[in-house]
C-alpha positions as a Markdown table, in Angstrom:
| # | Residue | x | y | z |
|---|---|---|---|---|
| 1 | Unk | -7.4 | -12.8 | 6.4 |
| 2 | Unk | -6.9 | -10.3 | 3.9 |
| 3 | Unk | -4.1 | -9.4 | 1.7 |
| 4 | Unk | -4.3 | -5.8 | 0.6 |
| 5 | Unk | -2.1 | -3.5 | -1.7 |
| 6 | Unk | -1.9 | 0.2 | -0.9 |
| 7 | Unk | -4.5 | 1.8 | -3.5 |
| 8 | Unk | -5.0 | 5.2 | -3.4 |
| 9 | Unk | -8.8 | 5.9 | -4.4 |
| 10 | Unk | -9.0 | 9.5 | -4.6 |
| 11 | Unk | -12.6 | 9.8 | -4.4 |
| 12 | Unk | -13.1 | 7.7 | -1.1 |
| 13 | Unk | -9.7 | 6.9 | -0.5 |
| 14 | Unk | -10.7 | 3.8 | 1.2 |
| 15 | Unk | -6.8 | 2.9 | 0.8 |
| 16 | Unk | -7.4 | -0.8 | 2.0 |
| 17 | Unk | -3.9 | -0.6 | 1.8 |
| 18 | Unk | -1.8 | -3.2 | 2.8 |
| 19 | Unk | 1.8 | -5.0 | 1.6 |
| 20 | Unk | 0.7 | -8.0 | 0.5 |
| 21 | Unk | 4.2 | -9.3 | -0.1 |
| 22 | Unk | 7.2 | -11.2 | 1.2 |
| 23 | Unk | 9.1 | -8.0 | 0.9 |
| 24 | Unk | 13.1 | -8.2 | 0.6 |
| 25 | Unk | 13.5 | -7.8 | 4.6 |
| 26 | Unk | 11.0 | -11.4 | 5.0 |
| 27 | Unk | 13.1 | -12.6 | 1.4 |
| 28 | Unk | 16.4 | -11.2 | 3.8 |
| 29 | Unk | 15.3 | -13.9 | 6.9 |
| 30 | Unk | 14.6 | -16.9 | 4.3 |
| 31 | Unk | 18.3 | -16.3 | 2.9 |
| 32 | Unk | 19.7 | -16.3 | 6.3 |
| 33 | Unk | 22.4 | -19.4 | 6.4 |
| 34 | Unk | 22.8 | -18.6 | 2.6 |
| 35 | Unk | 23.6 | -15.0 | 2.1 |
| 36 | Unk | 26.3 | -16.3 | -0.7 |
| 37 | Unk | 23.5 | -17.3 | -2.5 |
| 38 | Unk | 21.2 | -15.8 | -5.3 |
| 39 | Unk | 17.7 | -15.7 | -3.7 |
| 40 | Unk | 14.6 | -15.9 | -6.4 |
| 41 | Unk | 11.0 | -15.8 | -4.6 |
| 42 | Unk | 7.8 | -15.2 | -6.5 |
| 43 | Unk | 4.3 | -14.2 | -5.1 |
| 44 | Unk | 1.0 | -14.3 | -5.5 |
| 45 | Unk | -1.7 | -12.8 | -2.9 |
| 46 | Unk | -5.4 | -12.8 | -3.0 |
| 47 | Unk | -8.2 | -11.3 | -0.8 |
| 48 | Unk | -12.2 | -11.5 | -0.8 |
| 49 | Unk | -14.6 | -11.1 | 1.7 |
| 50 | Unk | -14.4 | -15.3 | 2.2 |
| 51 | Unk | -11.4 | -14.8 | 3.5 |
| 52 | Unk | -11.8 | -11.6 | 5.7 |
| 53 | Unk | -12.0 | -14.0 | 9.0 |
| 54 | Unk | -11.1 | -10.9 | 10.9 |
| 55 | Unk | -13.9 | -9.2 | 10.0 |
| 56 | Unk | -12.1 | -5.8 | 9.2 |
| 57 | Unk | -14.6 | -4.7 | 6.9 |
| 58 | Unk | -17.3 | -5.5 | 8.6 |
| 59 | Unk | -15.5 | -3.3 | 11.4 |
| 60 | Unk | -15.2 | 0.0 | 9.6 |
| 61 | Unk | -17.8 | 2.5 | 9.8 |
| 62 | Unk | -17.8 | 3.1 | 6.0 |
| 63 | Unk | -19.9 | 3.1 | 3.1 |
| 64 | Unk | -16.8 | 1.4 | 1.3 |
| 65 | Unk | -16.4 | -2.4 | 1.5 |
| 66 | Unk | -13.3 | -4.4 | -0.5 |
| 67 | Unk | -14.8 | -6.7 | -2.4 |
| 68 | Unk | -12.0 | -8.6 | -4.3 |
| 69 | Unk | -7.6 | -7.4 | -3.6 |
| 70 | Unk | -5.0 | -9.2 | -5.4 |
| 71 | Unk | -1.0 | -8.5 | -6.1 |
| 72 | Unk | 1.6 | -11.0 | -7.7 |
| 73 | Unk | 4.9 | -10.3 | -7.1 |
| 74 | Unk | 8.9 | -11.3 | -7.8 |
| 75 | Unk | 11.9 | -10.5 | -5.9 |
| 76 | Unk | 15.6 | -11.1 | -6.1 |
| 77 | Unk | 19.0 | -11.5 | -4.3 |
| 78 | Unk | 22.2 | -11.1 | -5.8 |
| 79 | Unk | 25.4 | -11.4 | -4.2 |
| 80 | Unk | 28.1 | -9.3 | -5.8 |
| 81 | Unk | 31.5 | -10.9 | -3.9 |
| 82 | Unk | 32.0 | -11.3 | -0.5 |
| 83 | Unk | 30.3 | -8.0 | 0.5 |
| 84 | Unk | 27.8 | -6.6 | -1.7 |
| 85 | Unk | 24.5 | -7.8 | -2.5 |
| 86 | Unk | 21.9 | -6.0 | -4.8 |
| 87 | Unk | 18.0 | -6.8 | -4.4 |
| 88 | Unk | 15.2 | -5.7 | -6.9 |
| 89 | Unk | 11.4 | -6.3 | -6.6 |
| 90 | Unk | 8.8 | -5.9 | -9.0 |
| 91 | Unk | 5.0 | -6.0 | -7.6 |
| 92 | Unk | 1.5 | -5.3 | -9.2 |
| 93 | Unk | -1.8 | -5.4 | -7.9 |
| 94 | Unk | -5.4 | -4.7 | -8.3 |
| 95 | Unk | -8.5 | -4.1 | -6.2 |
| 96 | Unk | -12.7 | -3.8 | -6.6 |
| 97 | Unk | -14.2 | -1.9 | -4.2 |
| 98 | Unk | -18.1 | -1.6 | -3.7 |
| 99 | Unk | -20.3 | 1.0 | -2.6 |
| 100 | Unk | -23.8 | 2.0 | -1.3 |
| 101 | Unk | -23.8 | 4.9 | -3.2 |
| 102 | Unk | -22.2 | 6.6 | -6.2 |
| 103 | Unk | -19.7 | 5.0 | -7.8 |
| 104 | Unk | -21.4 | 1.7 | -7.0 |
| 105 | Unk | -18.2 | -0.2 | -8.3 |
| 106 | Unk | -14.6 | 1.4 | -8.7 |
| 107 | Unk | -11.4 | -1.1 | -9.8 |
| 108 | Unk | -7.7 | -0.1 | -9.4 |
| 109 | Unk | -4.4 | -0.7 | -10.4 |
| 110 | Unk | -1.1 | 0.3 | -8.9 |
| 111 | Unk | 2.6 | -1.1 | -9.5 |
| 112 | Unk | 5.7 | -0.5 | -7.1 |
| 113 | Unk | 9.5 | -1.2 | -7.6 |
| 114 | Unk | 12.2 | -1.7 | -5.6 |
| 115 | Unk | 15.6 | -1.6 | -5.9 |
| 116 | Unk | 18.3 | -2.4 | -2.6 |
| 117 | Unk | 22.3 | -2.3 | -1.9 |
| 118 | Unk | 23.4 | -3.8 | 0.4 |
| 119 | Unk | 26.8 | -4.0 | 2.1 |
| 120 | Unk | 28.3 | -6.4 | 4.8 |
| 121 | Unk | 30.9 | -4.2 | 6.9 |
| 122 | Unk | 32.3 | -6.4 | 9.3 |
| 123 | Unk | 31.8 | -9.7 | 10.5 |
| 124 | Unk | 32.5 | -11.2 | 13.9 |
| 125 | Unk | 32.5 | -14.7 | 14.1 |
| 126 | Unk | 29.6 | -15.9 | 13.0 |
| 127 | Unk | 27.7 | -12.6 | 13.4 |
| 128 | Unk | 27.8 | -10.2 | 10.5 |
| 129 | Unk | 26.7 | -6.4 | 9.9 |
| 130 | Unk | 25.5 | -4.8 | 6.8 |
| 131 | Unk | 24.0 | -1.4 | 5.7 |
| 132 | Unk | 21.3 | -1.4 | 3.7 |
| 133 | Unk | 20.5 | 1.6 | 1.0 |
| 134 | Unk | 17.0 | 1.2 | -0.7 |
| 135 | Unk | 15.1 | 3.1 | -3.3 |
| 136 | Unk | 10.9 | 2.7 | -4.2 |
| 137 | Unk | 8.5 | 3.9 | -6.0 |
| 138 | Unk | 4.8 | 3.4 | -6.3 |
| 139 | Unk | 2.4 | 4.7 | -8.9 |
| 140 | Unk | -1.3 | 3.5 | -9.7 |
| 141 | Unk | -2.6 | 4.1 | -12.7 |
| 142 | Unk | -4.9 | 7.2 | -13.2 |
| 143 | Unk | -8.4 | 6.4 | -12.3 |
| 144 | Unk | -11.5 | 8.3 | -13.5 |
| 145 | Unk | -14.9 | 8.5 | -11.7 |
| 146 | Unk | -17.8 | 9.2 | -13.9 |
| 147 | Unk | -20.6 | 9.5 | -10.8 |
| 148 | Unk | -19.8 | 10.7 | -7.3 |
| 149 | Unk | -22.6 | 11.3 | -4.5 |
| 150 | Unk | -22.6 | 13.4 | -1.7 |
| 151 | Unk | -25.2 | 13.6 | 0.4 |
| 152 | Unk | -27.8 | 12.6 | -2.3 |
| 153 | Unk | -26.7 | 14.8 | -4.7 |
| 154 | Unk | -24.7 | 13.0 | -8.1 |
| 155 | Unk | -21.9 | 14.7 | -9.5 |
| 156 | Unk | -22.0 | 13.3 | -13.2 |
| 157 | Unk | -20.7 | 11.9 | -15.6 |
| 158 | Unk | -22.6 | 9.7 | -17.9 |
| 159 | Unk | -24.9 | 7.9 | -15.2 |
| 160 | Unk | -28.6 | 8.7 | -15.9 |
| 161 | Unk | -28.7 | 9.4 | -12.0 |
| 162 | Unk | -26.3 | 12.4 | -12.0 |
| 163 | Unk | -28.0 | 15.8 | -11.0 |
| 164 | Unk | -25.1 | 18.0 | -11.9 |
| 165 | Unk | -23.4 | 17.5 | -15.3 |
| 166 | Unk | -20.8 | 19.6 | -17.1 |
| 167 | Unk | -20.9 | 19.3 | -21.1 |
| 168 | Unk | -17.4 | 19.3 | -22.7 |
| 169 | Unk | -18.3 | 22.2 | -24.7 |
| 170 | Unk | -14.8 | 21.6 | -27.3 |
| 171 | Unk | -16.0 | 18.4 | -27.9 |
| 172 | Unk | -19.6 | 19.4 | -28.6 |
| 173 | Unk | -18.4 | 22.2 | -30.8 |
| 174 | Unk | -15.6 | 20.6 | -33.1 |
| 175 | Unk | -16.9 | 17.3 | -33.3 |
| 176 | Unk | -21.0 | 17.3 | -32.4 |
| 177 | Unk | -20.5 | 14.6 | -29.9 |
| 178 | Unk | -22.2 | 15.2 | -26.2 |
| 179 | Unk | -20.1 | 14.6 | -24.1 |
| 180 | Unk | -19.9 | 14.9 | -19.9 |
| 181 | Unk | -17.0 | 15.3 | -17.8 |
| 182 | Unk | -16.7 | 12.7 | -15.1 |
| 183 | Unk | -17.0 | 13.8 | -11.5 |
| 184 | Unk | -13.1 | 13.0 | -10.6 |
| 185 | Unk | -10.2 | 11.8 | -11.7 |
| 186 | Unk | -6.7 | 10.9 | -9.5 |
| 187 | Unk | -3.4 | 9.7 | -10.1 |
| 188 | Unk | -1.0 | 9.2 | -6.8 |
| 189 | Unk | 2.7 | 8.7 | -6.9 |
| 190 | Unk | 5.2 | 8.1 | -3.9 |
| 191 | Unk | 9.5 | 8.0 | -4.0 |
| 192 | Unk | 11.6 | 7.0 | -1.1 |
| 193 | Unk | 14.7 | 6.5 | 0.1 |
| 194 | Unk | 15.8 | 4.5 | 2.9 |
| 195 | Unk | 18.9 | 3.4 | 5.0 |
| 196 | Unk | 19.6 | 0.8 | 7.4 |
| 197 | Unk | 21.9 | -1.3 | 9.4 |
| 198 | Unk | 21.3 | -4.8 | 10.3 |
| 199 | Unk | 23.1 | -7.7 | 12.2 |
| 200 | Unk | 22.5 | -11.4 | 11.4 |
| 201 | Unk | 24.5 | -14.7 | 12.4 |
| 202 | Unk | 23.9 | -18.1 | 13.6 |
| 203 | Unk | 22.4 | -18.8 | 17.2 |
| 204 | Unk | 20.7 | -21.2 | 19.2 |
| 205 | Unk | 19.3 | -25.1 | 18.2 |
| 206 | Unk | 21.2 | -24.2 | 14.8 |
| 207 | Unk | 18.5 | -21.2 | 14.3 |
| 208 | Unk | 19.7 | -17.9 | 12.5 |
| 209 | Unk | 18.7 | -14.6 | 13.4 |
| 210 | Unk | 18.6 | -10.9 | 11.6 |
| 211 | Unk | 18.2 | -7.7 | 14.1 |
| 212 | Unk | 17.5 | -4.3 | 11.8 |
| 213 | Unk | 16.8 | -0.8 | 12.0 |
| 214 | Unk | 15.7 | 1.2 | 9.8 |
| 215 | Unk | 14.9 | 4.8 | 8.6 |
| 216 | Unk | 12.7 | 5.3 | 5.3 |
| 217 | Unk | 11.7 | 9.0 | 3.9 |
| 218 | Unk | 9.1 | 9.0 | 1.1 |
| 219 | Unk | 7.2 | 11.7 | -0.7 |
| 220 | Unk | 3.8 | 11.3 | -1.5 |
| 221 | Unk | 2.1 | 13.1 | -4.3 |
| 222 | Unk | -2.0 | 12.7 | -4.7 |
| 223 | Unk | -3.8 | 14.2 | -6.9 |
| 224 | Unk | -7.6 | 14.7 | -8.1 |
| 225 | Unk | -8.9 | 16.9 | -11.1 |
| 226 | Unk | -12.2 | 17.8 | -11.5 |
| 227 | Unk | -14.3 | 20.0 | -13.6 |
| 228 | Unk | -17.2 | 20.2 | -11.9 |
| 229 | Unk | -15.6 | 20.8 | -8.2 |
| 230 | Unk | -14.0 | 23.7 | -10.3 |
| 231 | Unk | -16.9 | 25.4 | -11.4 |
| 232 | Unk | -16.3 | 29.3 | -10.6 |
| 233 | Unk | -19.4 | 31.0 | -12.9 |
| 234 | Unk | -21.5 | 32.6 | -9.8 |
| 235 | Unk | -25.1 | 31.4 | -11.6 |
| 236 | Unk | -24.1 | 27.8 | -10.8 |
| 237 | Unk | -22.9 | 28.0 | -7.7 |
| 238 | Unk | -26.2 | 29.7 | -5.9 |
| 239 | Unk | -27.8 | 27.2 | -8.2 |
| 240 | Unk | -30.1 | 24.4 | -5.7 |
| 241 | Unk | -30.7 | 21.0 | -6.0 |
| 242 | Unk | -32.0 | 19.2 | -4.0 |
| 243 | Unk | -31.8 | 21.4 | -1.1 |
| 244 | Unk | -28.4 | 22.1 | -1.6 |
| 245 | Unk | -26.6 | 25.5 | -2.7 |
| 246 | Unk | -24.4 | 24.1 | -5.5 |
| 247 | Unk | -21.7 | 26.4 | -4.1 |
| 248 | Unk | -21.8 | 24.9 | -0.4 |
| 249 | Unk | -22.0 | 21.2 | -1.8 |
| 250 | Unk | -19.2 | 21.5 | -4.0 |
| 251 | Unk | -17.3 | 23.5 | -0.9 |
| 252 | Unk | -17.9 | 20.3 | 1.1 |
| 253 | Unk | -16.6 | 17.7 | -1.5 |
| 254 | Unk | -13.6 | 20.0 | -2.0 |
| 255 | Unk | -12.5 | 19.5 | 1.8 |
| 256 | Unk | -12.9 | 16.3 | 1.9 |
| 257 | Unk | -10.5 | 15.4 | -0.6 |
| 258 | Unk | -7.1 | 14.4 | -0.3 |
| 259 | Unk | -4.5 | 17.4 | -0.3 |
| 260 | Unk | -3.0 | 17.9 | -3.3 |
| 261 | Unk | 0.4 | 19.4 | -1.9 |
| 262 | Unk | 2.9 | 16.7 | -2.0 |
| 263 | Unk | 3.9 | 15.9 | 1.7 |
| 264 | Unk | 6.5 | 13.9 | 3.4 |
| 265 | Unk | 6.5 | 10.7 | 5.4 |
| 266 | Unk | 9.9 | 9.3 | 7.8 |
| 267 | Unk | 9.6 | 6.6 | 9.6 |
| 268 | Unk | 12.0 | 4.8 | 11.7 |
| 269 | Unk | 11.4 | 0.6 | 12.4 |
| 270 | Unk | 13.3 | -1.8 | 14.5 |
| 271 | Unk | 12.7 | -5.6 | 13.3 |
| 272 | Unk | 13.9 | -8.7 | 15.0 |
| 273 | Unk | 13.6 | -11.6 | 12.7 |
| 274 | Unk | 14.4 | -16.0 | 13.4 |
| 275 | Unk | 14.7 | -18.6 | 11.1 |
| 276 | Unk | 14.5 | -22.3 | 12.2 |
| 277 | Unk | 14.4 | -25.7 | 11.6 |
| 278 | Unk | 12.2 | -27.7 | 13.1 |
| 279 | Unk | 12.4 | -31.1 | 11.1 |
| 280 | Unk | 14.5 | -32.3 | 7.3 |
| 281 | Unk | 12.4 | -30.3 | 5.3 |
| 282 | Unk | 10.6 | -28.1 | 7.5 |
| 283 | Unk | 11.3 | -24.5 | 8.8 |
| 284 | Unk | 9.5 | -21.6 | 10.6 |
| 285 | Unk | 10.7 | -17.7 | 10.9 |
| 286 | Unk | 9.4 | -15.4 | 12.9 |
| 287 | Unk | 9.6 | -11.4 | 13.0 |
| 288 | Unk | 8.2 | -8.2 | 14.5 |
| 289 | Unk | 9.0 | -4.9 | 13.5 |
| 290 | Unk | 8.4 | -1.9 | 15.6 |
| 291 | Unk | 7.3 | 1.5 | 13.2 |
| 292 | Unk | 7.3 | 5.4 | 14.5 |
| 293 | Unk | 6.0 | 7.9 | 11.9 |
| 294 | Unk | 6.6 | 11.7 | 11.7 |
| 295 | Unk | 5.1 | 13.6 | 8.2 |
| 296 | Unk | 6.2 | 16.9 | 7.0 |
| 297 | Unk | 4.0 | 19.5 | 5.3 |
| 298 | Unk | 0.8 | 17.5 | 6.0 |
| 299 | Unk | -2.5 | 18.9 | 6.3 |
| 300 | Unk | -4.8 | 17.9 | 8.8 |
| 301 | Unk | -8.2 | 17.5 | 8.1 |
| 302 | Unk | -10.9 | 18.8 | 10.8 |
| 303 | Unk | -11.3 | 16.5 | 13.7 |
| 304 | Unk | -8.3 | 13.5 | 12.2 |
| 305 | Unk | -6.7 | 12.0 | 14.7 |
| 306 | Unk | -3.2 | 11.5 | 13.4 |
| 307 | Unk | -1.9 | 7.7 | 13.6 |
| 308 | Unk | 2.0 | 7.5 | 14.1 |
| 309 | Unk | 2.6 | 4.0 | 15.7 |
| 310 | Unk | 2.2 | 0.4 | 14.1 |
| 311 | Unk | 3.5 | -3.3 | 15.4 |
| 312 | Unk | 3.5 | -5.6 | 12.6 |
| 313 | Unk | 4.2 | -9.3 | 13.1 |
| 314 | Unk | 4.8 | -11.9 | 10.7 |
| 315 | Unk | 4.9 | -16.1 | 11.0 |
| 316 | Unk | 6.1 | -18.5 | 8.2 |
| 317 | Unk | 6.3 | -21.5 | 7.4 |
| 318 | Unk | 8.8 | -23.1 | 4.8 |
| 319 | Unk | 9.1 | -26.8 | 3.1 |
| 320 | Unk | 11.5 | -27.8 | 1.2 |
| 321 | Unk | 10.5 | -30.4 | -1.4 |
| 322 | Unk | 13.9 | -30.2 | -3.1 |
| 323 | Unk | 17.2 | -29.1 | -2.6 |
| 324 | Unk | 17.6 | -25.4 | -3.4 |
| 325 | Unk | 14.0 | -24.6 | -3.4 |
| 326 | Unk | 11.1 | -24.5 | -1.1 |
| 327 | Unk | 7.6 | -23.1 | -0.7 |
| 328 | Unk | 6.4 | -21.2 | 2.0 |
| 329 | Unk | 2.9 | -19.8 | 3.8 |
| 330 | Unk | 3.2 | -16.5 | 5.6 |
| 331 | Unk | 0.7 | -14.5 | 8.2 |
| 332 | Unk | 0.9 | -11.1 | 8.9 |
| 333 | Unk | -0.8 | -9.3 | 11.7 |
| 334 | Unk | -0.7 | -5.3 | 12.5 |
| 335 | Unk | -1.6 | -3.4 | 15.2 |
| 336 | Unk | -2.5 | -0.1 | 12.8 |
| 337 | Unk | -3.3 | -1.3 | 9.3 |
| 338 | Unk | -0.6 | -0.9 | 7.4 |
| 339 | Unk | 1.0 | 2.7 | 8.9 |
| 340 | Unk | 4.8 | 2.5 | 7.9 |
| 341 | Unk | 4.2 | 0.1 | 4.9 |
| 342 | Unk | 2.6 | 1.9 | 2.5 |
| 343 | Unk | 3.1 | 5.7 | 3.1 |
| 344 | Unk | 0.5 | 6.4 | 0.0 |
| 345 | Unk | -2.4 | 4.4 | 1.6 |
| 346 | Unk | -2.0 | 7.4 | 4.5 |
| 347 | Unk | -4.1 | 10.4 | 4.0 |
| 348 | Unk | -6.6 | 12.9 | 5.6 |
| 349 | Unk | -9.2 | 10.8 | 3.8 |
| 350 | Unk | -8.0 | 7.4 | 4.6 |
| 351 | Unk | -6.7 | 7.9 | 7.8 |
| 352 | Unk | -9.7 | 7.1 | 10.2 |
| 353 | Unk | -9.3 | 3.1 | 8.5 |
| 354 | Unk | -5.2 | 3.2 | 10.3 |
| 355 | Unk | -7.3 | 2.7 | 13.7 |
| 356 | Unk | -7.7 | -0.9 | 13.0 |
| 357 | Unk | -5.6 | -3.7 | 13.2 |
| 358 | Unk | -5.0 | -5.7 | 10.2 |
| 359 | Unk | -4.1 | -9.2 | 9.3 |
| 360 | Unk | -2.8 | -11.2 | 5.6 |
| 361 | Unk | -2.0 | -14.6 | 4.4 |
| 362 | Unk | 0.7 | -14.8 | 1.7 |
| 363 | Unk | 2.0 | -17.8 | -0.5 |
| 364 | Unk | 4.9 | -18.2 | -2.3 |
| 365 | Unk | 8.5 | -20.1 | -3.7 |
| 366 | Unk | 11.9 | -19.3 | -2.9 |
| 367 | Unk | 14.3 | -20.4 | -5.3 |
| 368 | Unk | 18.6 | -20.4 | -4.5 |
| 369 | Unk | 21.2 | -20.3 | -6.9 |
């Protein structure tokens, strides 16, 4: 299975997004029975096409295929008295991505941070409910494309393939050296703020469970700059190539892109999560979270079918080699990719891939204080 972080590729956007963590609401099931505990887990992920026994990418009608995906990760609990906890997590990851065609090869970065509050309001019994506050944000580091190909034409760039190039006259002029704009560059940014209310306590065959929903608004902010899309002098736009009127090609690539208007993303999840023993040492939880999407100020592209719906399920499995710390193997399925996750991984570009579903293996440690 795959294990895939949300990257935003501006120029493709294949966004093989994907969470490829054991984010603070799977961290929230492990502490269940120990919620007066500080909670350390740590994270590593990692995805080829060995491991893709789903065969997602084979699946996708693209031109785009994941070639290597990887994330590590750290998260952590802290209990402040008897009804306050605060949770942080820190993730980075990177991805390769191949094509048949201009840019052959592309490599990304992003990082994300999360911070939580959490309070427990009232308890009943051996049932207790909490409200949740959380705050994110994702960038990935600005990316630069030097060759991009549409249709057979090459935007360039440095590549001795490009058909189109645009000189950085300054640079010629003050300093005599020759250089060409790449074809694109992107950044992409998302903030959110969510809020829920959850319900956890003991239950059957001394299992513990955690019911949740939850309501998450994030604003998502892509952006691409690019010289030669820009081009305005009328000479160079009834210039052809290749059959093409420079103008009309340029046109084309323009639409295609993401929309560089920030837009808004709420989504509203109901999760139902069990933790339980099953020998000394041994321990399985189980969850499934229900997402519904609406976005504000987003642009539809012509002919996208909007996605709004995703069913994610995830299985673990914990061992406890010592007391106070135990390792654990996660899967995650999804109906839709990773719709609801990763609000940046969702745009006119990369929507068609939010058809599909998607699956992920995760290991890690948990640590308790």
């Amino acid at each position: 299975m795959k294990t895939v972080f949300s990257v935003f590729l501006a120029f493709l956007c294949v966004a093989l997004p994907c969470r490829a963590d054991a984010d603070l609401s799977s961290l929230r099931i492990a502490q269940l029975g120990a919620e007066d505990e500080i909670l350390f887990s740590a994270e590593h992920s990692y995805f080829d096409l060995d491991f893709d026994i789903l065969g997602y990418a084979e699946s996708i009608e693209s031109r785009s295929t994941p070639e290597r995906i990887q994330s590590s990760q750290i998260d952590l609990l802290v209990p402040l008295g008897a009804r306050f906890a605060l949770g942080f997590e820190a993730k980075q990851a990177n991805a390769k991505v191949s094509r048949i065609i201009q840019p052959f090869t592309t490599e990304t970065q992003a990082d994300e941070k999360t911070v939580t509050l959490d309070y427990r309001f009232a308890d009943r019994g051996n049932h207790f409910y909490t409200a949740h506050l959380r705050w994110y944000r994702t960038k990935q580091d600005d990316l630069s494309i030097d060759c991009y190909e549409y249709s057979g034409l090459i935007l360039g760039g440095l590549c001795d393939e490009a058909d189109v190039r645009l000189l950085n006259g300054p640079a010629l002029f003050n300093d005599g050296v020759e250089i060409y704009y790449p074809a694109l560059q992107s950044s992409a940014e998302t903030t959110g703020w969510g809020l829920g209310v959850s319900r956890s306590g003991s239950w059957r065959f001394d299992s513990r469970y955690l019911l949740s929903i939850n309501a998450r608004l994030s604003e998502i902010e892509l952006g691409f700059d690019s010289k030669i899309l820009n081009v305005s002098e009328p000479f160079l736009l009834n210039s052809t190539y290749k059959g093409y009127r420079l103008g009309d090609a340029l046109a084309k690539i323009r639409e295609e892109m993401p929309q560089t208007t920030p837009w808004e993303e709420l989504s509203f999840s109901l999760l139902g999560g069990i933790k339980l023993p099953i020998a000394e040492k041994w321990g399985v939880g189980l969850s499934a979270e229900y997402f519904r999407i609406k976005r504000f100020d987003y642009l539809l592209a012509e002919d996208e079918e909007s996605y709004q719906r995703n069913v994610v399920v995830d299985a673990s499995l914990y061992y406890a080699p010592i007391d106070r710390a135990m390792v654990y193997l996660r899967g995650r399925a999804s109906s839709n990719n990773v719709l609801g996750l990763e609000p940046m991984a969702y745009n006119r570009k990369s929507s068609k891939f939010f058809q599909y579903p998607f699956g992920q293996l995760s290991l890690g440690v948990i640590v308790n204080f």
